[in-house]
N, C-alpha and C positions, 0 to 999 in steps of 0.2 A: 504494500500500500504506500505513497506517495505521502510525506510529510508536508501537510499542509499549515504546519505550525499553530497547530490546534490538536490538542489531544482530549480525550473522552472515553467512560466505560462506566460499567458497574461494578456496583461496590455493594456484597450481603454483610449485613449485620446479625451478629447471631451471638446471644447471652442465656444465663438463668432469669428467669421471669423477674422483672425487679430490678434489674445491673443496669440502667442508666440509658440503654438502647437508643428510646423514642426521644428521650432530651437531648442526647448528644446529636441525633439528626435534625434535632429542629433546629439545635444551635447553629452547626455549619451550614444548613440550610438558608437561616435568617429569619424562620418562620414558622410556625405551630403547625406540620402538615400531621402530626401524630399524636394524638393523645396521651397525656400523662399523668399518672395518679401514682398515690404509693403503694398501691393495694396491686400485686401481683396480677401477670396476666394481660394487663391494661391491652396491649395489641393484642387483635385474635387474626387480621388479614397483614396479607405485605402491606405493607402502606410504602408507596413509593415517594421519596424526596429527592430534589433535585437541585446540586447547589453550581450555578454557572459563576465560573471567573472570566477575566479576561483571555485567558490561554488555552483553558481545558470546562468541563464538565464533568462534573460525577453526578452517577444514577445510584442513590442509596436505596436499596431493599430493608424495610426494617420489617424483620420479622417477628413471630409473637415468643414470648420467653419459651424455653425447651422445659418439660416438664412432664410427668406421667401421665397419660389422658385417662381421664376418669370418665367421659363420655365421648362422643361422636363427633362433638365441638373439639373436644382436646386433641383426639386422632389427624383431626383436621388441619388445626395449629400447628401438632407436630411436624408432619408432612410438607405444612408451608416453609416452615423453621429452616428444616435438611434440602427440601427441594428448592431454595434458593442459596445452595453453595451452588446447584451447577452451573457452568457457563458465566461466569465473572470474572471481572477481570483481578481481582480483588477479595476475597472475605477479610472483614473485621471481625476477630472475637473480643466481649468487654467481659471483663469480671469486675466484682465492685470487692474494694480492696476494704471495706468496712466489715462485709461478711467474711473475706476468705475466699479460698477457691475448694468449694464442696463437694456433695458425689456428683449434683445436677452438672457442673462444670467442669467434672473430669470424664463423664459420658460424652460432652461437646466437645473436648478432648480428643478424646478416641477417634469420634466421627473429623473432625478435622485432620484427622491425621494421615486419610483419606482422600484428603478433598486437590482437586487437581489446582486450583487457582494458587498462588500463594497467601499468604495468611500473617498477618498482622494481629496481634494484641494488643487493646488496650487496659489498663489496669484503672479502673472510673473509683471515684469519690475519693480521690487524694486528699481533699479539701478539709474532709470529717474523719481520714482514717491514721491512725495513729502509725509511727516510722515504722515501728516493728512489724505490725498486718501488712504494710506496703511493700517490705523487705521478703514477706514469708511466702507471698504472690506471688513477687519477681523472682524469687529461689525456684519455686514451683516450675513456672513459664518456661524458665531459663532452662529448664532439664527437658525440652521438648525442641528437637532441631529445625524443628518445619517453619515456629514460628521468624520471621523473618526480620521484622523488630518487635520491641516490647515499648510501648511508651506510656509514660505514668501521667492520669488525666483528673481533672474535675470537669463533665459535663454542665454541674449546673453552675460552676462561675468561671469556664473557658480558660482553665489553667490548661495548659500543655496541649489545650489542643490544634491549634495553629501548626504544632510541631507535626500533629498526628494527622493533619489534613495535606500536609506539605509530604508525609511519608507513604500516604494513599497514591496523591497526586504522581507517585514517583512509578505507579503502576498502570498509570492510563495509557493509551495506545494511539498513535494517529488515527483521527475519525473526525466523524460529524458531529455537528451539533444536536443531538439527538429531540430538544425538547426547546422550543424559544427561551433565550432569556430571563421572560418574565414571568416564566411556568417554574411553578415549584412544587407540585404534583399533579398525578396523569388521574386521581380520584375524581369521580364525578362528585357534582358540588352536593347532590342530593346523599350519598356517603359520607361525606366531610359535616353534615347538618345532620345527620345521623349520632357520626362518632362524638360529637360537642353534646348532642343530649345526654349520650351515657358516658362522655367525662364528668360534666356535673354532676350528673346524679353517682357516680365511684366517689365523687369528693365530699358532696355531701350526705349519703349515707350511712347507716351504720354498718359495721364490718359483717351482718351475716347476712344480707340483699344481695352486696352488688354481681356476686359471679353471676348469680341466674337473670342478669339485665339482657334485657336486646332492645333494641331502638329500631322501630322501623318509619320511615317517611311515606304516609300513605298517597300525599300528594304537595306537589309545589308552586304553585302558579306568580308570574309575575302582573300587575295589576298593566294594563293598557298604555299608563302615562309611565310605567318606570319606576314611582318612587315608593313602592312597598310590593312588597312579596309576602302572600299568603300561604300560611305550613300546615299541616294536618300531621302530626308525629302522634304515634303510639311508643310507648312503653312498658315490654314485655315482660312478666316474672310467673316463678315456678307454685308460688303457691300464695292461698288466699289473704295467708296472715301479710305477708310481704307488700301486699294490693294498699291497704291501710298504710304500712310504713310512709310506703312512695309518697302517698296523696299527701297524711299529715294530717296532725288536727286544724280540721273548717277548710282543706287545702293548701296549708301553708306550705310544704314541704313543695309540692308539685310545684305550686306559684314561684316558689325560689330555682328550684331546676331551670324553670321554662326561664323568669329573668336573667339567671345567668348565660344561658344558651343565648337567649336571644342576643344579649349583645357583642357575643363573638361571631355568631352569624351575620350580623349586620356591618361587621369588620370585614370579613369575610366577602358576602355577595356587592359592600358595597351600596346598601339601599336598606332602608325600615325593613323590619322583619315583621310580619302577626301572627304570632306562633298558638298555637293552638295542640295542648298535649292532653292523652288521656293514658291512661294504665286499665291493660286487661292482663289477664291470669291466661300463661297457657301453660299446661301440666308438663314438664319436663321436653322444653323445646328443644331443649340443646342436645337430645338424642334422638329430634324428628329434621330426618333429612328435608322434609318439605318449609319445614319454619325454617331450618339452617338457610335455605335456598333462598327463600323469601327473603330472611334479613342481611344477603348479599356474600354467606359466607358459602361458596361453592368449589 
């Protein structure tokens, strides 16, 4: 191929649920294209981001943490996880040096060990983790030949990571521009207004809801003159008790979801939002391939 002074590729992202992932791609991205919460899991799809510089482009795959699937949805996650090392030009593995490097991250381990692209390490939350965790990491890492650098990072305040962006960049390949400029996911916008309802509602619930969330967008319309967008959003959960949670006492809780959404949406599309949310009960969606399908996870 002909060096036309412009390089570009993809780059998988692939951790234990919780290692830093979706933040650090928003970061080099510039932009919230992935959902983030503290509560494990938070990705269930690729969500792809897109960070252009002036010389090159990287295609980030940010996949959903690697974990044991406990149902249909998990299998699914899993699958996405591994099936985006192939064909990259690039995988990033993160470990968060707060926890250690545990069984979940010596299973991705393994599997990387495998993986034909080369492979980079990051070691995330420098920031909060003490010298010693950060040392026990890199000892770890370091007993593994494949990885090809190791670079010690804070996602969430952009320590080291210019380094680690600059040591990606060093794998991209003469090519095209694969996505405009000023594209910074290939997500349809009715996805992306999806994924903002059940980031708020992971942030503002209580810890035994949010796995059994799903979020579907029944409908989107833009109003005639442009300046408001009409939403129809359901809010899926596995059982009746959880139905109450969502709403809240007299609505409150729902009321807050929906204000919160709304206003990243309206960042987002660009125009008023009128969001309109309700919560039904479906009995164990996340093991019915037709609910999985419907709420985009395929």
């Amino acid at each position: 191929m002909m060096d036309t002074g412009f390089y570009s590729g993809f780059v998988s992202i692939i951790g234990s649920p919780n290692a830093g992932k979706s933040t650090l791609m928003n970061r080099i991205v510039g932009q919230k294209v992935s959902i983030v919460s503290p509560k494990a899991q938070t990705t269930r799809n690729r969500i792809m981001g897109v960070a252009t510089r002036k010389d090159y482009q990287i295609v980030f795959l940010d996949t959903p943490g690697v974990a044991m699937p406990k149902n249909k949805l998990g299998e699914y996650m899993l699958k996405v996880a591994y099936e985006s090392l192939n064909e990259v030009e690039c995988a990033l593995f993160i470990t968060d040096a707060a926890n250690g490097i545990r069984e979940r991250d010596e299973a991705i381990i393994a599997k990387l060990r495998e993986a034909k692209s080369p492979v980079i390490a990051a070691i995330n939350k420098c920031d909060i983790a003490d010298k010693e965790a950060i040392a026990r990491a890199r000892a770890r890492l370091e007993k593994e030949s494949f990885f090809r650098s190791i670079i010690e990072i804070s996602a969430e305040s952009g320590q080291g990571v210019n380094e680690l962006e600059k040591a990606i960049a060093a794998y991209l390949v003469p090519g095209p521009m694969y996505f405009p400029e000023d594209m910074v996911t290939d997500m349809p916008e009715r996805i992306v207004c999806a994924e903002i309802i059940r980031e708020k509602a992971l942030n503002l619930l209580k810890e035994e809801v949010p796995h059994g969330i799903g979020v579907g967008i029944d409908k989107m319309t833009l109003r005639p003159d442009g300046g408001l967008y009409d939403m129809w959003a359901t809010i899926y959960c596995e059982r009746e008790g959880h139905k109450g949670i969502i709403i809240g006492k007299k609505g409150s809780m729902l009321k807050q979801i929906g204000s919160e959404a709304r206003k990243d949406m309206e960042w987002l599309l660009g125009t008023r939002v009128n969001l309109q949310l309700w919560v039904k009960v479906r009995d164990d969606w996340r093991n019915s391939p037709s609910a999985l399908k419907e709420l985009g996870y395929e």
